[in-house]
PLY file of the C-alpha trace (Angstrom):
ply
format ascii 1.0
element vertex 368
property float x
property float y
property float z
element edge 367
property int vertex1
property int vertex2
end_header
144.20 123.58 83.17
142.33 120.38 84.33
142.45 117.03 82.57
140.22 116.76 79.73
138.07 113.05 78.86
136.86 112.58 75.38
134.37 109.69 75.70
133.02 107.99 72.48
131.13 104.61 72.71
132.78 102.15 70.71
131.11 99.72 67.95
132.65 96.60 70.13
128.63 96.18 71.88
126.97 92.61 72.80
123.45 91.54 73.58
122.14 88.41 75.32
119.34 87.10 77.14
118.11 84.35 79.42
115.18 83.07 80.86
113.83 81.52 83.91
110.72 79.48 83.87
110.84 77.10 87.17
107.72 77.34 88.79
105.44 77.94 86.73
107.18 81.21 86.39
107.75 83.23 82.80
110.56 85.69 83.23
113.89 86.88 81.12
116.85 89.05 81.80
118.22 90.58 79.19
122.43 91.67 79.06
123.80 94.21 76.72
127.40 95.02 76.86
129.11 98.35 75.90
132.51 100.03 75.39
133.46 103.20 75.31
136.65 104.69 74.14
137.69 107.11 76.50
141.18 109.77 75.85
142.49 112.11 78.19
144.21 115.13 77.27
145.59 117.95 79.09
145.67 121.64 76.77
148.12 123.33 79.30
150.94 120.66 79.43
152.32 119.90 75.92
154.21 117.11 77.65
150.78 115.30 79.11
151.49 111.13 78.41
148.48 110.01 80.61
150.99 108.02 82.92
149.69 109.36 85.99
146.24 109.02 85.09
144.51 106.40 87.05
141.79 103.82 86.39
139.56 104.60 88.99
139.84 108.49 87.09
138.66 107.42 84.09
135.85 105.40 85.72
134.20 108.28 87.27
135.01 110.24 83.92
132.10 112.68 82.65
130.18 110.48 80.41
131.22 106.68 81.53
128.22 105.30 83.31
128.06 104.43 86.82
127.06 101.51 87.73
123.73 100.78 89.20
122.60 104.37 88.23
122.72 105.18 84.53
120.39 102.84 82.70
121.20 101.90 78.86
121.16 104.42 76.03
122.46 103.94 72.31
123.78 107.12 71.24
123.96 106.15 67.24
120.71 104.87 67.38
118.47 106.56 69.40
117.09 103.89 71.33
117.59 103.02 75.36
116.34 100.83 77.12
115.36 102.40 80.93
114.96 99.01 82.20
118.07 98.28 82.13
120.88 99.43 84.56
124.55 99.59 84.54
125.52 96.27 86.57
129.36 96.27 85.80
132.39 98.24 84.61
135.80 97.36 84.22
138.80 99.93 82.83
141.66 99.01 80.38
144.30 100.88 79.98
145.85 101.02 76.00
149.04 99.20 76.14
150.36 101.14 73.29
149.72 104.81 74.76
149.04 105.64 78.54
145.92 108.28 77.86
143.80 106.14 76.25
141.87 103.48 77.98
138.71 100.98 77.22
135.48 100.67 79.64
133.35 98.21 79.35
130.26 98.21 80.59
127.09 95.83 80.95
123.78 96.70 81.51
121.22 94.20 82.96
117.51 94.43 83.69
116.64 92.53 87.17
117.79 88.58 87.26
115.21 86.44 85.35
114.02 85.37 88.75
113.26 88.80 90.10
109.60 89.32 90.73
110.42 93.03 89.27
111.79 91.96 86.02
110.92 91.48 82.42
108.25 88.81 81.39
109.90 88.08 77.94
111.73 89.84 75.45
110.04 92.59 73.37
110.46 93.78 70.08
109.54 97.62 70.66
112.51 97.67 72.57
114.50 97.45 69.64
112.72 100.93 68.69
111.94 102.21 72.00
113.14 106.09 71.76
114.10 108.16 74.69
111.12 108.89 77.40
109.02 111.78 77.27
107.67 110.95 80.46
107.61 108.52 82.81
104.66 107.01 81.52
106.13 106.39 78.03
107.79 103.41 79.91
105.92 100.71 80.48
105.40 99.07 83.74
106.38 95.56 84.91
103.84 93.96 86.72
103.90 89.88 87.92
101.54 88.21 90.10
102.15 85.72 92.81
99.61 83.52 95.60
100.02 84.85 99.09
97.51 83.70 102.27
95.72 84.87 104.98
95.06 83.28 108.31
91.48 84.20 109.78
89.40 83.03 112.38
86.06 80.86 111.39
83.33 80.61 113.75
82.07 77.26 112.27
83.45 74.72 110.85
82.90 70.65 109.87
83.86 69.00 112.92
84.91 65.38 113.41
85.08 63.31 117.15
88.40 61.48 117.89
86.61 57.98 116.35
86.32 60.62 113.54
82.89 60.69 113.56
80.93 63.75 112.15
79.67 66.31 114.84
78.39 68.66 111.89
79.09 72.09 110.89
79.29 73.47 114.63
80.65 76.42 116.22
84.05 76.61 116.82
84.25 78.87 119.95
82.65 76.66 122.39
82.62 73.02 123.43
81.36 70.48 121.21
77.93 69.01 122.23
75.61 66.57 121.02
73.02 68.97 118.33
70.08 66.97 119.92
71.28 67.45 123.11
69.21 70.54 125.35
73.15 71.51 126.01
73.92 72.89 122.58
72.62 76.35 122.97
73.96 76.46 126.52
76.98 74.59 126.77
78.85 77.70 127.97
82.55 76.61 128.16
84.65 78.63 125.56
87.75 77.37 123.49
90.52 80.30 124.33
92.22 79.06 121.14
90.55 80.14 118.08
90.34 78.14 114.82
91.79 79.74 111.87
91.49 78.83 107.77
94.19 79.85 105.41
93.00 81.43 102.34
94.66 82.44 99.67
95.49 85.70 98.36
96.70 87.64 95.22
100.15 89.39 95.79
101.46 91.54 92.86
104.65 93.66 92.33
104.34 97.07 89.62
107.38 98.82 88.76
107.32 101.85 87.51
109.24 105.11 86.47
108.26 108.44 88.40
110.11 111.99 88.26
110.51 112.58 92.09
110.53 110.76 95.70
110.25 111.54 98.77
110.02 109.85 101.97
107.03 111.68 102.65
105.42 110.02 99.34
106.57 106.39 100.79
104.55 107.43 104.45
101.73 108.66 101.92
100.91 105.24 99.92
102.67 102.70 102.17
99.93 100.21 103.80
97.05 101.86 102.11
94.30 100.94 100.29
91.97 101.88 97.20
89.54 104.12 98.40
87.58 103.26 94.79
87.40 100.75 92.15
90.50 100.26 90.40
90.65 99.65 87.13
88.08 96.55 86.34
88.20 95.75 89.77
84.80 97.38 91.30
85.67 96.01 94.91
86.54 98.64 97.25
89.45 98.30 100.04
90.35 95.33 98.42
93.85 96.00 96.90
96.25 97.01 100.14
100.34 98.81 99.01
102.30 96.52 101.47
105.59 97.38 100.42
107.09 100.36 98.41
111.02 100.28 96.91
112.48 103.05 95.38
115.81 103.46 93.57
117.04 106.68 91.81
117.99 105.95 87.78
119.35 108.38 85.21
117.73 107.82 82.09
118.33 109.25 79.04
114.79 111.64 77.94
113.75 113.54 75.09
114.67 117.05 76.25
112.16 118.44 73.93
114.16 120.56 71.03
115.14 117.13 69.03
118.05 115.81 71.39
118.55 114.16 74.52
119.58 114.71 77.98
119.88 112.71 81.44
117.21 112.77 83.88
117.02 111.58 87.51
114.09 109.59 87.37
112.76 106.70 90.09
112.09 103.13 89.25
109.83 102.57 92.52
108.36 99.06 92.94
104.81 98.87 94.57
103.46 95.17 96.35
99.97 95.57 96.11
97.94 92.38 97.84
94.43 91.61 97.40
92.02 90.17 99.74
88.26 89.71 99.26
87.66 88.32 103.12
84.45 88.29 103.94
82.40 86.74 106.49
78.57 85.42 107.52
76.43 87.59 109.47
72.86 86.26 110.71
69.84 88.70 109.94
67.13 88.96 112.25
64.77 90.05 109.84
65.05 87.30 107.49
66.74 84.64 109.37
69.30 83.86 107.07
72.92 84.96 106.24
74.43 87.60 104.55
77.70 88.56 103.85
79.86 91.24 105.04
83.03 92.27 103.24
86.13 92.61 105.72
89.24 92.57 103.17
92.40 94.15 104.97
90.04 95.55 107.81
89.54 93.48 110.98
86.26 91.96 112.11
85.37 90.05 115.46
82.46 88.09 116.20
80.32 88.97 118.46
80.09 86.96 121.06
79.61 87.62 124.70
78.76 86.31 128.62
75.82 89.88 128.64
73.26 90.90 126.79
71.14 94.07 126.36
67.44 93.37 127.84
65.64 95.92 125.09
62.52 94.83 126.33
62.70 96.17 130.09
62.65 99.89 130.80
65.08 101.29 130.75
67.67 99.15 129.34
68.68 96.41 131.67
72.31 94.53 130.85
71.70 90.80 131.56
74.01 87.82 131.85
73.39 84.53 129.59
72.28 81.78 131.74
70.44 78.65 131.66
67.06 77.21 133.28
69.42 76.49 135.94
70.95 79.68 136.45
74.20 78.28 134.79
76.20 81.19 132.69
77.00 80.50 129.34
78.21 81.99 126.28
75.98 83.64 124.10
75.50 85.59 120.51
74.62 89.14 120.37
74.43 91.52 117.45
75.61 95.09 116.86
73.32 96.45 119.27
74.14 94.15 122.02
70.70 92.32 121.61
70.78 88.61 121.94
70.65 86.39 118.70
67.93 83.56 118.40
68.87 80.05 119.58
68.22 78.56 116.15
70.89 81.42 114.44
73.27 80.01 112.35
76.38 81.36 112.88
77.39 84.71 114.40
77.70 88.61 113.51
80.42 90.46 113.58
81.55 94.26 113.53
84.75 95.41 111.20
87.12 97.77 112.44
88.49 99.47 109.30
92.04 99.54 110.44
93.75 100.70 107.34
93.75 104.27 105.87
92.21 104.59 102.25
93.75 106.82 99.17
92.94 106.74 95.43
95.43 104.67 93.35
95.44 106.79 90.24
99.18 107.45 90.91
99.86 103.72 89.28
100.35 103.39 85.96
99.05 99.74 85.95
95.45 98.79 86.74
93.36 95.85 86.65
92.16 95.17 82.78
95.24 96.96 81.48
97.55 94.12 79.69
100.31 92.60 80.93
0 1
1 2
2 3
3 4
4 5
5 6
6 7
7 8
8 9
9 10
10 11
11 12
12 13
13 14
14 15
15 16
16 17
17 18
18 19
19 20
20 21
21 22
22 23
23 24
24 25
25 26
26 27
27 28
28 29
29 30
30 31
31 32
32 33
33 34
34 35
35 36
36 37
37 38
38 39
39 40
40 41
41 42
42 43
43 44
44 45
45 46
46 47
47 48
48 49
49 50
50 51
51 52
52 53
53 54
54 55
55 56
56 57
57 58
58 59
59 60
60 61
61 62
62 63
63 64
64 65
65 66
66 67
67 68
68 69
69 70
70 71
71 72
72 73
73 74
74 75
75 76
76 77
77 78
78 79
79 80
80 81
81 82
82 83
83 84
84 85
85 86
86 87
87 88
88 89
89 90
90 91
91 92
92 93
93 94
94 95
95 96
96 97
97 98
98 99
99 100
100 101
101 102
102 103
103 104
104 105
105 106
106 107
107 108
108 109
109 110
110 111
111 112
112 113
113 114
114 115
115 116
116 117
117 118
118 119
119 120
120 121
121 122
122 123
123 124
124 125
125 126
126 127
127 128
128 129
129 130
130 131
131 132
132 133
133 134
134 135
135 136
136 137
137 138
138 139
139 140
140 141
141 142
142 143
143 144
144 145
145 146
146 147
147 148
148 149
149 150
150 151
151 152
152 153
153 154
154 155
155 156
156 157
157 158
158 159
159 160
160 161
161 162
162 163
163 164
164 165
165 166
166 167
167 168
168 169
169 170
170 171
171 172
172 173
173 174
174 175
175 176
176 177
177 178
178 179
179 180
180 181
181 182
182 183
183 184
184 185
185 186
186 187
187 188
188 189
189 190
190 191
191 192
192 193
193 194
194 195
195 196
196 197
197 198
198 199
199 200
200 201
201 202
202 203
203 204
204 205
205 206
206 207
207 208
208 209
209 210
210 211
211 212
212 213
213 214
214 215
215 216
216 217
217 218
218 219
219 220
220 221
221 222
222 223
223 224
224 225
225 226
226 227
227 228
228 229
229 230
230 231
231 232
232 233
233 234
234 235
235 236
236 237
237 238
238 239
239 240
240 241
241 242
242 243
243 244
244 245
245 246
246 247
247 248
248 249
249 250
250 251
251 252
252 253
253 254
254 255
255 256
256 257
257 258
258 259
259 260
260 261
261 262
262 263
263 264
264 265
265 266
266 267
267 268
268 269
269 270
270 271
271 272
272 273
273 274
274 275
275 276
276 277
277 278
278 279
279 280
280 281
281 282
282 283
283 284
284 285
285 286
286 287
287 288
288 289
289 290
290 291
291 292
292 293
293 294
294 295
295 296
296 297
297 298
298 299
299 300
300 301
301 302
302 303
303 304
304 305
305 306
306 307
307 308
308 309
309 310
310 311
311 312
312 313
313 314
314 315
315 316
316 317
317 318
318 319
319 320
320 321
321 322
322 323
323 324
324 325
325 326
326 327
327 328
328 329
329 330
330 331
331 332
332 333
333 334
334 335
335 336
336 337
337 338
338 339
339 340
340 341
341 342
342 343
343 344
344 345
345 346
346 347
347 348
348 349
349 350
350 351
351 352
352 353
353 354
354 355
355 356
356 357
357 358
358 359
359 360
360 361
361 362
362 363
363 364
364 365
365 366
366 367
């Protein structure tokens, strides 16, 4: 007959936390420590000491926790805490009788400095009972700045005696605004000028039942096809990254006990950008705005134009009085912008597939 393990966790149990505000940051970890009491028989040999049971048996014993996969669980009192996962385990064997040893185990949420861990300590988790669902565990969610680098096609510009050209265009060659050169001084920059603006980058962890790698291909690099939560812009919120991890965690099994379930803590980045840029209306010779966000957009400039006023058709080149080529602005139809626009247009290239986010159990307005 095999070897038989009686586990029973032990009263000898330990809690700690610490936190980790540098930064501006507001983050805790908490620690809770746990033994278990674990005795191995064996029915068929009435003989059985335990000296040639090993440690590494009895740490892969049904019922010890493994370490970074069960997450914490109080059998006396009901309460777990999913949050936090089995980071260590050591085995002691009894000096005073060879089948009976001590593991000790700590459990851990994520390091205080972990964008994925605990804001502060909580008092429901003193109560919290075993899951339901999923959703009866709360998400983590924590916000950082990120930044984008996009192209401008204006911009304050200064001479090298840093004096003031103006707010001028930043694909061609500075010339003087009085000058009969600035609408056709054709000789283009090849190096764009770029702004850096800032962005919103925030991590939600979550529990969910299943995974799949087809799930991660699914929501990876996506964005909300519809408001979300308070948040009425569309496309603005982009998935960037997706982690998932597989947990046990100890659920209400429904019939007034408990049982282990292999549930996912999957962490989402999520990054918001509300990019938008100037285009110049024809019909009321000013600008509007057009909202770009994770899509693409480039201005349209060009050496041709569409002649809509011959017949057919006709494309033309840009050029001077003097038959000199030069650079011009066009709109979506190809037909040339006045000489007194300010700015450009541009055309977006949505270049990022769109789903619904109402697989996240976090959205804007919901507290944090």
């Amino acid at each position: 007959m095999a070897k038989q393990y009686s586990v029973c966790q032990m009263r000898d149990t330990g809690y700690s936390s610490s936190a980790n505000n540098s930064g501006g940051k507001k983050s805790v970890q908490i620690t809770i420590n746990v033994s278990y009491r674990v005795i191995v028989t064996d029915p068929a040999d009435p003989d059985f000491t335990g000296a040639d049971v090993t440690d590494l048996q009895v740490a892969f014993a049904p019922g010890v926790p493994l370490v970074n996969y069960h997450t914490y669980y109080d059998v006396y009192n009901g309460v777990g805490m999913p949050l936090a996962v089995c980071k260590s385990k050591s085995v002691k064997r009894d000096s005073g009788a060879s089948n009976m040893f001590v593991v000790s185990c700590t459990f851990a949420t994520e390091p205080a400095q972990s964008k994925n861990g605990k804001k502060q300590e909580n008092p429901q988790d003193a109560t919290q009972g075993p899951p339901v669902t999923p959703t009866d565990i709360d998400p983590v969610v924590s916000w950082s700045m990120g930044v984008r680098e996009v192209v401008i096609d204006s911009a304050p510009a200064y001479a090298s005696d840093d004096t003031s050209l103006g707010t001028i265009d930043t694909n061609l060659l500075p010339c003087d605004p009085t000058a009969t050169c600035s609408d056709e001084w054709g000789v283009e920059f090849n190096q764009p000028v770029t702004q850096q603006r800032p962005t919103v980058t925030m991590t939600l962890t979550q529990f969910e039942t299943s995974w799949s790698w087809e799930k991660l291909l699914e929501r990876g690099y996506k964005v909300n096809n519809a408001a979300w939560g308070t948040d009425t812009v569309v496309k603005a919120w982009m998935i960037t990254n997706i982690n998932a991890v597989e947990q046990s965690v100890t659920v209400d099994d429904g019939a007034g006990g408990v049982t282990d379930a292999e549930w996912y803590r999957v962490t989402y980045t999520i990054m918001r950008d509300d990019y938008t840029v100037e285009n110049w209306n024809t019909v009321t010779d000013s600008t509007d705005t057009l909202f770009v966000g994770h899509a693409a957009a480039l201005p349209l400039y060009s050496t041709d134009y569409i002649d809509t006023l011959a017949s057919p058709d006709v494309v033309r080149p840009f050029l001077t009085e003097d038959n000199v080529p030069f650079v011009g602005k066009v709109d979506a139809d190809g037909a040339p912008l006045p000489d007194d626009a300010a700015g450009c247009n541009y055309v977006r290239y949505d270049t990022v597939d769109e789903i619904s986010f109402s697989f996240l159990q976090w959205q804007p307005g919901d507290a944090v």
